[in-house]
C-alpha positions in Angstrom: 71.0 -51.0 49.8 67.7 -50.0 51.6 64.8 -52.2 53.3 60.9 -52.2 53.2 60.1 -52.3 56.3 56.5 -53.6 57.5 56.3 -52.3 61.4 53.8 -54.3 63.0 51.8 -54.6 65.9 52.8 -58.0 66.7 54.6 -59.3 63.9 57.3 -57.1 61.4 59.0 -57.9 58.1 61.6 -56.6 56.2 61.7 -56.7 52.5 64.8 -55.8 49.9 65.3 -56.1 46.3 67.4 -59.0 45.2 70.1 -59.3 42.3 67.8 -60.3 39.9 65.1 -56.9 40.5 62.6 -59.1 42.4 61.6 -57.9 46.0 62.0 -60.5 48.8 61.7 -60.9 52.1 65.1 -61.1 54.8 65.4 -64.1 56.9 66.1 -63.0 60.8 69.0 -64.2 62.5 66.5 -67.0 64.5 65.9 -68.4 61.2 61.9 -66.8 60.2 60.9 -64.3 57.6 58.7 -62.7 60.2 59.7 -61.0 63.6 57.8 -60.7 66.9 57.5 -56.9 67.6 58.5 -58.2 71.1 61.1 -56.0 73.1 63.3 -57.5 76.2 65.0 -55.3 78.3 67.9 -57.8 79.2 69.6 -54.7 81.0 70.7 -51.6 81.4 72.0 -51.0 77.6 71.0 -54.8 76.3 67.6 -55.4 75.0 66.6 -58.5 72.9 63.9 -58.1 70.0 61.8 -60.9 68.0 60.8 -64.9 69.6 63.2 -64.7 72.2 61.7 -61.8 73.7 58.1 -63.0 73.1 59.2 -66.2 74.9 60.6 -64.3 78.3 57.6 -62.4 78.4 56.5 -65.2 80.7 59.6 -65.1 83.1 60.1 -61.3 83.0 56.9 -59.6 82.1 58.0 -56.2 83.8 60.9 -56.5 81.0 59.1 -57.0 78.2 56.9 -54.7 76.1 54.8 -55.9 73.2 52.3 -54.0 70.7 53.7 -50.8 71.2 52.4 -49.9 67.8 48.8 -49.5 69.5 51.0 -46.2 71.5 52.7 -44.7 69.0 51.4 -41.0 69.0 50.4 -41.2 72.6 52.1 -39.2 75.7 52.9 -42.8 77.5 56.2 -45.0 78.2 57.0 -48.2 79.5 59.1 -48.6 82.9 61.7 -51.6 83.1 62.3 -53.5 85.9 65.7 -51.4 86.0 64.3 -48.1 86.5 64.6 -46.5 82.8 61.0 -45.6 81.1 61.1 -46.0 77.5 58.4 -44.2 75.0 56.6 -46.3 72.1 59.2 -44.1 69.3 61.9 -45.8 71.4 60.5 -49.3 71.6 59.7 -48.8 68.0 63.0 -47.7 67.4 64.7 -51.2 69.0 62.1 -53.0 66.6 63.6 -51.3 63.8 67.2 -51.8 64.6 66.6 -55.4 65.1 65.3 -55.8 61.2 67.9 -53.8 60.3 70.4 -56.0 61.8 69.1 -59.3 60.6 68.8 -57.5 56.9 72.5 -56.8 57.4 73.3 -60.1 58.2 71.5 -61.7 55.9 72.3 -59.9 52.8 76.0 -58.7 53.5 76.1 -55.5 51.9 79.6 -53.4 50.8 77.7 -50.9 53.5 76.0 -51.3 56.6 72.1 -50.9 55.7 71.0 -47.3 56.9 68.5 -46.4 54.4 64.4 -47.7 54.9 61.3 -47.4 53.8 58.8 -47.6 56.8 55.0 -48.6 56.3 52.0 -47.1 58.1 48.7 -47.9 58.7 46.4 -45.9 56.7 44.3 -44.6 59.0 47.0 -44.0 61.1 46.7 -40.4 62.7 49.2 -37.3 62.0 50.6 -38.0 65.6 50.9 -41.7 64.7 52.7 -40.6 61.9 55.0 -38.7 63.5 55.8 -41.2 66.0 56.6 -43.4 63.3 58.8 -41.1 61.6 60.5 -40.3 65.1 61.3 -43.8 66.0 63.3 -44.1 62.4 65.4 -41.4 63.9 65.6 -42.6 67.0 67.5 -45.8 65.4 69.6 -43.7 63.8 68.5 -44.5 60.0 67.6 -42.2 57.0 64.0 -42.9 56.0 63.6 -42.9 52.6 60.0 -42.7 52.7 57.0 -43.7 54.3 53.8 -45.3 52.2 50.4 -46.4 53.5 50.2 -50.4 54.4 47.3 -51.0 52.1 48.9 -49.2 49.4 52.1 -50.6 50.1 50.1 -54.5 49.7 48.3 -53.0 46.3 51.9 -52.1 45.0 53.0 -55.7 45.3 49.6 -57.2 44.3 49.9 -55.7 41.0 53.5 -56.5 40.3 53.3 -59.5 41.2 49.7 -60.6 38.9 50.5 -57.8 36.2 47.6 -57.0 36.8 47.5 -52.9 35.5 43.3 -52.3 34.8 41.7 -53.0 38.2 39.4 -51.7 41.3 41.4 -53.1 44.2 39.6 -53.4 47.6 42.7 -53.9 49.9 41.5 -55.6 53.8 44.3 -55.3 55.9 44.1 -56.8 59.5 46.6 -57.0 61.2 47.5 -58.0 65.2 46.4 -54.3 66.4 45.1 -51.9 63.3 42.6 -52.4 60.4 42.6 -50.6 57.2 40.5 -50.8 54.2 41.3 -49.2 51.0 40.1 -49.3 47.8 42.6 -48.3 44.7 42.2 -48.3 41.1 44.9 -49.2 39.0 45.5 -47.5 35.6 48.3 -48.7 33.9 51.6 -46.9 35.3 49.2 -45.2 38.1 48.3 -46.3 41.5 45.4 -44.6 42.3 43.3 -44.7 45.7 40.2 -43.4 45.8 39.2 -43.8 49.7 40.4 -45.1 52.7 39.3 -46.1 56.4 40.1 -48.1 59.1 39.6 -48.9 62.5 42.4 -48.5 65.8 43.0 -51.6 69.0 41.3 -54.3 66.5 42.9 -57.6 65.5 44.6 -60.6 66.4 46.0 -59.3 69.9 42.6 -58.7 70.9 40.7 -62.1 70.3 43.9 -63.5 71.7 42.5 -61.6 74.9 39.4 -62.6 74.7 40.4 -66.0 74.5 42.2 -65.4 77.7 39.5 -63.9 79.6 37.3 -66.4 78.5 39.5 -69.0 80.4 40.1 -67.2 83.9 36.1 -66.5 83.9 35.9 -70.3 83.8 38.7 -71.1 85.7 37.2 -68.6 88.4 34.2 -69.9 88.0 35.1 -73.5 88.7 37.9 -73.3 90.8 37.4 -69.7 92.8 41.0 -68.7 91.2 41.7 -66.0 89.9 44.4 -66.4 87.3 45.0 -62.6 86.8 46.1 -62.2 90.3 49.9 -61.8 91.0 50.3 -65.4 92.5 49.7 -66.8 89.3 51.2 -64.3 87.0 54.1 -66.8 85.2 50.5 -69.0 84.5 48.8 -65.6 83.4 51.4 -64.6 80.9 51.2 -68.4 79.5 48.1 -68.4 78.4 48.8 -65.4 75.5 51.1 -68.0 73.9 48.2 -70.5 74.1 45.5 -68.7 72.9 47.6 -67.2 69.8 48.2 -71.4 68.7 44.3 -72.2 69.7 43.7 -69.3 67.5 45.7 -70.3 64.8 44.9 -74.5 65.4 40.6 -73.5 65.0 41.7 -72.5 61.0 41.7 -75.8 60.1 40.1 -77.4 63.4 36.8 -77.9 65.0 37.8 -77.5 68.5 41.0 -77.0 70.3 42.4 -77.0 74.0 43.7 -74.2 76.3 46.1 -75.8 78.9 45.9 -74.6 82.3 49.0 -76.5 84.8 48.8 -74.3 88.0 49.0 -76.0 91.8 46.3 -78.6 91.8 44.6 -77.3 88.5 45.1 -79.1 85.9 42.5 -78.4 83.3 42.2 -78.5 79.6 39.7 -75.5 78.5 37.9 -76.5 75.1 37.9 -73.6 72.7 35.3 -74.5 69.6 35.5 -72.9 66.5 31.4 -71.9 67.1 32.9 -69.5 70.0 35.8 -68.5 68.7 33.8 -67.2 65.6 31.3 -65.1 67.7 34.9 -63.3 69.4 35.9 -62.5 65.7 32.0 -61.9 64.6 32.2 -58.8 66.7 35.0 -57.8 65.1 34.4 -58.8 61.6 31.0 -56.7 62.2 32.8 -53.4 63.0 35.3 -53.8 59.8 31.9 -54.5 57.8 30.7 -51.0 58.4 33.9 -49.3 57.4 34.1 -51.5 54.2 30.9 -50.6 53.0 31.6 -46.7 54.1 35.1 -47.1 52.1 33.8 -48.5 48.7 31.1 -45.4 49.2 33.4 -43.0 49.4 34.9 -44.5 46.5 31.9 -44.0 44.1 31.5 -47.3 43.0 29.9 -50.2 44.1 31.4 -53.8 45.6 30.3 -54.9 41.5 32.8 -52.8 40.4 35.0 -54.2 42.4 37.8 -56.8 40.5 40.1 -58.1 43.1 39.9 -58.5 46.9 43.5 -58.6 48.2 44.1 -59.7 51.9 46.9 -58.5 54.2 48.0 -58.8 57.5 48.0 -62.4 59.7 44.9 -62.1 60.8 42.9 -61.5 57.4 43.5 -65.8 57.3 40.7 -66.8 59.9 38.2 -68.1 57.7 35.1 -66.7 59.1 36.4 -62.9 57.6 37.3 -64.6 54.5 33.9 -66.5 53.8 31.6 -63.3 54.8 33.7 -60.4 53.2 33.6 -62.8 50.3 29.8 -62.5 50.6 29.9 -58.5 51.0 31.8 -58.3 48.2 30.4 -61.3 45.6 34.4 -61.9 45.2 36.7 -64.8 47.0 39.3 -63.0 48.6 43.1 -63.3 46.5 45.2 -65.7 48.4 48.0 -65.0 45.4 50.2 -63.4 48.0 51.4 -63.9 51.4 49.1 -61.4 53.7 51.8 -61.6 56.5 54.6 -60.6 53.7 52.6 -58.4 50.9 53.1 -55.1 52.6 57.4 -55.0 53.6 57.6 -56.6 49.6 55.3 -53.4 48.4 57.3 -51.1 51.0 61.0 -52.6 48.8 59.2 -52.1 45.8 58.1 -48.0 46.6 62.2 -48.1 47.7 63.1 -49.3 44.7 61.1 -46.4 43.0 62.4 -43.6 45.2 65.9 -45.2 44.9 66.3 -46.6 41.6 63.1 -45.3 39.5 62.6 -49.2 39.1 58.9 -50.7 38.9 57.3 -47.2 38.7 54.3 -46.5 39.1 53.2 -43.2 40.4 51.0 -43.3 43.7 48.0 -41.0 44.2 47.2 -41.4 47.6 44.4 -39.9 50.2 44.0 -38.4 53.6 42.4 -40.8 56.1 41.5 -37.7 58.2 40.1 -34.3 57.9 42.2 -31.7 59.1 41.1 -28.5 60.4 41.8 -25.3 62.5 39.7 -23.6 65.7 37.5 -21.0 64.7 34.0 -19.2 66.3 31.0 -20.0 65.2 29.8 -16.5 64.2 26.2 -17.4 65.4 26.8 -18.8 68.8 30.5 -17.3 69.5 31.5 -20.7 70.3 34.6 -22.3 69.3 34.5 -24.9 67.0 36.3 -27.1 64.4 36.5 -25.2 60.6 37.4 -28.8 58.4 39.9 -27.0 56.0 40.9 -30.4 54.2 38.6 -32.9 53.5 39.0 -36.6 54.7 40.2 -38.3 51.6 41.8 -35.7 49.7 44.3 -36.2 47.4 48.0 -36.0 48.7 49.7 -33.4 48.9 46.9 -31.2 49.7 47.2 -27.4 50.7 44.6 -24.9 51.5 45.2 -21.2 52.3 43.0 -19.2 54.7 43.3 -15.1 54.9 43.4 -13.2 57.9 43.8 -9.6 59.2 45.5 -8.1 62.3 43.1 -6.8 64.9 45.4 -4.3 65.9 48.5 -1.8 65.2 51.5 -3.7 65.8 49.7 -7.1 66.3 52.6 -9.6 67.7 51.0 -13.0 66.9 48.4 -15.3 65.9 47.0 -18.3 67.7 46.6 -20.6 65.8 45.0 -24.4 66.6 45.1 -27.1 64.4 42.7 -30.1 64.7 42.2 -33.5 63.2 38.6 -35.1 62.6 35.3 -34.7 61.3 32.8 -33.2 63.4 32.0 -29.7 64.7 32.2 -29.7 68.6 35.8 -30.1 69.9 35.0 -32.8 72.2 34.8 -35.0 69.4 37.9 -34.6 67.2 41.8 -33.7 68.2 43.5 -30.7 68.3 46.3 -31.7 67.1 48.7 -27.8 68.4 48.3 -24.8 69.6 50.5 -23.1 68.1 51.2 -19.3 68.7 52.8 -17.3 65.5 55.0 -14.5 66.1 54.4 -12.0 63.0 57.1 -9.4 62.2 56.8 -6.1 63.9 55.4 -2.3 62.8 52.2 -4.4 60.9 49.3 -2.3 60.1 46.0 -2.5 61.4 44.1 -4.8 59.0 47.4 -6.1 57.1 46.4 -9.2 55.5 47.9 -12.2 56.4 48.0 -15.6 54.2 48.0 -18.8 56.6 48.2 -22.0 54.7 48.2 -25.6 55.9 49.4 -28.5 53.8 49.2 -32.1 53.6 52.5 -33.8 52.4 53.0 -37.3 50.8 53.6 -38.3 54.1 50.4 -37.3 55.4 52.3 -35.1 57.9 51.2 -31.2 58.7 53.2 -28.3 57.5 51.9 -24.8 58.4 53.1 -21.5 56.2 52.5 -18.1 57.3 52.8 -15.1 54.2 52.4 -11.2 54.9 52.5 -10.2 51.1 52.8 -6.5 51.5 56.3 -7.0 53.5 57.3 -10.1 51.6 56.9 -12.2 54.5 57.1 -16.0 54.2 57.7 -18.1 56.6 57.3 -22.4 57.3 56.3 -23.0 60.9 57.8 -25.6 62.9 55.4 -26.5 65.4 55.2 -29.3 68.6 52.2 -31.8 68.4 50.5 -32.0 71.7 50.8 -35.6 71.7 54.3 -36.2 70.3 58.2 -35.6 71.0 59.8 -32.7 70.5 62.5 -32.3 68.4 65.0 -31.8 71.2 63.6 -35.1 72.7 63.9 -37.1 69.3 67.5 -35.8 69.3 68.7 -36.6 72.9 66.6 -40.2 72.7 68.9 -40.9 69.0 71.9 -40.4 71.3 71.1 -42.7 74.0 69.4 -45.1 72.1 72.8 -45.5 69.9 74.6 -47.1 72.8 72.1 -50.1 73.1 73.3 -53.3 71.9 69.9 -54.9 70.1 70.1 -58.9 69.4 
């Protein structure tokens, strides 16, 4: 038995295949199909995931982390009210211990439930990646696999319609990320042809805007300010508030914001007017990478056959009525966009697992990856793209070198992520130094390759072919854990009780 998981910013699902070969989605212990990605430290080894969490955010907001996804890859942690820090893997990792829990409970396996497949945005970074991958670890399950979110939503999509002759323009938006993809589908081949996306965009963020919007008034009319620590409990309330308003203006004209706080007592109107220039902004941004996406792809939005939604926030009906007039087609409401992706995640499971519903995957890069080198004109260092942005996975390309001197001991080596020139403007992903074998001639020629798994992770080989030398390098990304790290944090992390 293995789940699909979908591990969202705000919200995550797990999916499994049932007795009868169709994928499905777990009901959690509170009763839902999806769970808040909401993490309550109740105390020193008890922490609380999903509503309940979300709902003592308001009483114990130094206890409670939320979106952690929008960290992942980033050298940051979160500090409880109890004096332990906690890094996004780890909070992550409770998230993914929680679904595995409820899966456990709800299907009752011979087994406890260890194996997962884990979904990703696709323009998720190789640091994001990692993270992602670390965190699995961290709960102490095997990961069977990892497969892009939009990909993962195609998988379904076509399973689910039969649909095997199509171009597939996949708009994921979820509470944090956006992702566009476009796939074409060939009988018993998945097949994407370009990718983008957009990081901190999404529900979460007109949820805040919604908020900000009603302390600027409440400020304005009142000469309170709502953000200050006085009035924190009311702060923290109005998240809730928004995220209904938000939900309520789908179907709505207007809605209220309640604000109950000393002698205020005021009912903020929301219209749907201003909420739709919040999400206009947004929707504007996602446009650009749309239209850059279906370029990439060589085709153009007539080629197009199917417009498949994902993620929660994909069902505001501003997006849907103007990327139904960017692409001349009504978006596909055939699936659920909060479930599609953790039902495509059981379904790639089932294919690792079983070598049911196969279909082989051809997916992309989202980002070009590259090493240091000098610019032999200006002696400047500068960032050599060595794989192209929307290459086909895996990927490898092999650059040759020669030692300067007699004897040389290593190589720096620096490996970047992005697409532009001057280092200011992309990431270098390491710097990594590698030790070559000793008594090398002057001028020896060394083979350096880098590679691109299905994962989308980095793997560095080093060959010397005149000494048989071959060698895999493991290095440490600047921005993530190292291995001893992921290792120590799996054996704490074990002792946690997670309800």
């Amino acid at each position: 038995m293995f789940l699909g998981i979908d591990l969202g910013t705000t919200y995550s699902v797990g999916g499994y295949i049932g007795d009868n070969g169709e994928p499905q989605v777990i009901v959690n212990k509170e009763g839902s199909r999806i769970t808040p990605s909401v993490v309550y430290f109740e105390d020193e080894n008890s922490v609380i995931v999903g509503q309940v969490a979300k709902d003592n955010s308001m009483i114990c907001p130094d206890d409670v982390v939320s979106a952690a996804k929008n960290f992942m890859g980033k050298k940051q942690s979160f500090k409880s009210s109890y004096g332990k820090e906690y890094t996004p893997e780890v909070i992550s990792s409770f998230i993914l211990k929680k679904i595995v829990s409820d899966g456990n409970s709800y299907l009752n396996p011979e087994k406890p439930i260890r194996d997962v497949v884990v979904t990703i945005p696709a323009y998720f970074t190789d640091s994001q990646r990692k993270s992602t991958e670390d965190a699995v670890k961290i709960a102490g399950l095997n990961l069977l696999g990892t497969i892009n979110e939009p990909t993962a939503a195609a998988l379904y999509y076509a399973y689910k319609t039969k649909m095997d002759q199509a171009n597939i323009l996949v708009y994921d938006l979820g509470g944090g990320t956006f992702d566009v993809t476009i796939i074409r589908l060939e009988g018993d081949q998945v097949v994407v042809k370009s990718t983008g996306g957009l990081s901190k965009v999404g529900g979460r963020f007109f949820d805040q805007d919604l908020v900000d919007y009603v302390c600027g008034y409440i400020e304005e009319k009142y000469d309170v300010d709502l953000e200050d620590e006085e009035y924190l409990d009311t702060y923290q309330e109005l998240y809730g508030r928004a995220e209904k308003v938000k939900m309520q203006l789908g179907s709505q004209q207007k809605a209220h914001i309640a604000v109950r706080t000393g002698k205020i007592k005021e009912n903020v109107e929301i219209t749907r007017e201003f909420f739709e220039g919040i999400v206009g902004k947004l929707y504007k941004r996602t446009e650009f990478v749309v239209k850059k996406a279906v370029k990439d792809a060589g085709i153009e939005f007539a080629d197009i056959d199917k417009v498949v939604m994902a993620g929660g926030s994909s069902r505001i009906p501003y997006i849907e009525k103007h990327l139904a007039e960017l692409t001349g087609h009504k978006p596909s409401r055939e699936v659920n966009p909060d479930e599609v992706v953790s039902l495509g995640a059981a379904l790639y499971g089932a294919q690792i697992t079983r070598g049911n519903h196969k279909k082989s995957i051809q997916d992309v890069c989202s980002h070009s990856i590259g090493i240091v080198t000098l610019d032999r004109k200006t002696s400047k260092k500068i960032n050599s793209i060595q794989i192209r942005r929307n290459s086909w996975l895996p990927v490898s390309v092999t650059n040759v070198f020669r030692t300067a001197v007699k004897n040389q001991q290593g190589i720096e080596f620096s490996i970047t992520e992005g697409e532009f020139a001057e280092l200011t403007d992309i990431t270098i992903i390491s710097t990594t130094y590698l030790a070559l074998p000793e008594g090398l001639e002057q001028g020896t020629k060394i083979e350096i390759t880098l590679q691109l798994d299905h994962a989308q992770l980095i793997h560095v080989f080093l060959k010397i072919p005149c000494v048989k030398y071959e060698k895999e390098f493991c290095f440490e990304r600047n921005a993530n854990l190292s291995e001893v790290d992921v290792a120590r944090l799996t054996g704490l992390i074990a002792d946690y009780e997670v309800y």
